[in-house]
C-alpha angles and dihedrals in degrees: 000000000000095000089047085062092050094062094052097047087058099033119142132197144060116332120259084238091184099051095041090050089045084050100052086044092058090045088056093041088046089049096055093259133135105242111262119272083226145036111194117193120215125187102230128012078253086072095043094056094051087050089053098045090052087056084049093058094245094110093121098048080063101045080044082066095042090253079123088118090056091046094046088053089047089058086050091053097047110040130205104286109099131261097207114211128330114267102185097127086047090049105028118008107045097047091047097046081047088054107037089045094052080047095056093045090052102051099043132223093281090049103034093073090046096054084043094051099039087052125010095024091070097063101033106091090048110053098033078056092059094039089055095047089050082046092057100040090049093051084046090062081092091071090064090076141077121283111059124259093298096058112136091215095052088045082053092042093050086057106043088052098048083046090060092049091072094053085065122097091220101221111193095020089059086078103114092062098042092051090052088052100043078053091061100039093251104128093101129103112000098018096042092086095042088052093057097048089049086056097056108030151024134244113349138195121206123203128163096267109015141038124214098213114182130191139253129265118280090205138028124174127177143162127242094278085047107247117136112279138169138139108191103037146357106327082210126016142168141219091259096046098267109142153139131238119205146150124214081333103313123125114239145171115277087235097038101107091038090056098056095074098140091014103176132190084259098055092046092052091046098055105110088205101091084199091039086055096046091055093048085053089058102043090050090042135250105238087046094051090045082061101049094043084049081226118185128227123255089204143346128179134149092309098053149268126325109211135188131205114191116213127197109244093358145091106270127259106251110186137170120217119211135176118226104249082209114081122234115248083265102052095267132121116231109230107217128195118223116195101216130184105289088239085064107126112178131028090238086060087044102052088041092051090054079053094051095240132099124263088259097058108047097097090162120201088195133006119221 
């Protein structure tokens, strides 16, 4: 079930335009409203959010800070009928309060974090990470525009866009409730509808007599702990070109590997971005940059080498370094990197802390 919900939350691919408008349709019918007259398809939630700032009135803040090409495509998209007001409480809020708070009441202050924590929980942090990094980009469209990065019409802009991203029912990235509340039994009657068109579509708008409906992404790349990564190309894009680049997480120019052809220790030390640095580290190696600083080690004992990077205005870089104790098809033995706390002191705390216990207790049988 929750992994049913997973694979909503990072789905990828054209809209069921069909289901999801069935399922809005079942969500206004469900709140007491008439279905909408009109059902308006963006290419990205960025889209969506202008769309939905022009409704708002707020069109010129965005052409003040030369956003005039996206608000020109949002009157094209809309058209000229009117939406009447936003209904998202009606539609969205006020069903799901009712039904997270008779869930909570049922399950009683000892279950309910248990439910939480065995469905929705396991998605949370993911996905609330991504909806808070499309927040931000979308806000950040502002930047596209003239007047540098004090502007007063891009900072307008920023909040009126943001601003725009909570009036959105979030659709797929509603997931971690709706996985909680399939879990329940709840997604009957008022979140039916909401579930379905979760299943089938990203971000959404509702308004009395028209949806803004936007796709999903194109693209979705993540590591192995699920944050956004991608070296050679948007970790997360969408049809119309909206995207995020980002590497293990970390928020990163669309040209920035591409840039580091002949990176060099010099170069690294130099970067002024202590995030933009670390990435370059990675990216160069730490083992090989070890070798070219002619770096020394903190520790070493039986379970490996603790090494230290210092940075210029950041933290350090503590890692241990281990050998694999299982041989490689060919006889070696593969040499792994493991970033540790920068207060680690010795390799035997390092490798115990990658293992979730204290120095005192990692007693291995066997190291791997």
């Amino acid at each position: 079930m929750v992994s049913d919900w997973q694979s909503v939350a990072f789905g990828t691919g054209p809209a069921d335009r069909r289901r999801a408008e069935a399922g809005v349709a079942a969500a206004y019918t469900s709140a007491g409203l008439d279905v909408p007259t009109r059902y308006v398809w963006v290419p990205s939630p960025a889209r969506g959010a202008v769309a939905a700032a022009v409704l708002a009135g707020q069109g010129d803040d965005l052409r003040k800070a030369g956003l005039g090409d996206l608000v020109d495509l949002a009157q094209g998209d809309l058209g000229e009928e009117p939406a009447g007001a936003s209904v998202l409480n009606t539609v969205r809020t006020r069903p799901w309060e009712a039904e997270r708070t008779a869930a909570c009441s049922e399950q009683g202050p000892e279950q309910w974090p248990r439910v939480w924590a065995e469905t929705g929980g396991l998605l949370w942090n993911q996905v609330q990470s991504l909806v808070t990094r499309v927040r931000a980009a979308i806000g950040a469209l502002a930047d596209q525009g003239p007047g540098g990065a004090d502007s007063p019409a891009r900072d307008a802009a920023e909040v009126v866009l943001r601003a725009a991203t909570l009036d959105a029912v979030l659709g797929q990235h509603d997931a971690p409730w709706l996985a909680l509340f399939e879990s329940l039994g709840r997604l009957t009657g008022p979140l039916d509808g909401l579930a379905e068109a979760a299943r089938s579509a990203g971000w959404w708008w509702p308004y009395e007599n028209l949806v803004i409906l936007s796709e999903r992404p194109s693209d979705l790349y993540r590591d192995e702990p699920g944050r956004l990564h991608r070296g050679d190309g948007p970790a997360l894009g969408y049809p119309d070109g909206f995207s995020l680049h980002a590497w293990r997480g970390m928020p990163i120019p669309p040209d920035f590997v591409d840039s580091l052809t002949g990176l060099t220790p010099g170069r690294i030390s130099a970067e002024q971005n202590a995030e933009l640095r670390r990435v370059m580290l990675e990216i160069f190696g730490y083992d090989r940059y070890l070798a070219e600083t002619g770096a020394r080690p903190l520790h070493r004992d039986e379970t490996g080498v603790l090494w230290s990077i210092d940075l210029p205005g950041d933290e350090p870089v503590v890692m241990v370094e281990v050998v694999n104790s299982t041989p490689e098809p060919d006889g070696t033995r593969r040499t792994y990197y493991l970033r540790v706390p920068p207060s680690t002191r010795t390799a035997r705390a390092g490798v115990a802390w990658t293992f979730g216990v204290d120095e005192a207790d990692y007693h291995p049988e066997k190291q791997t």
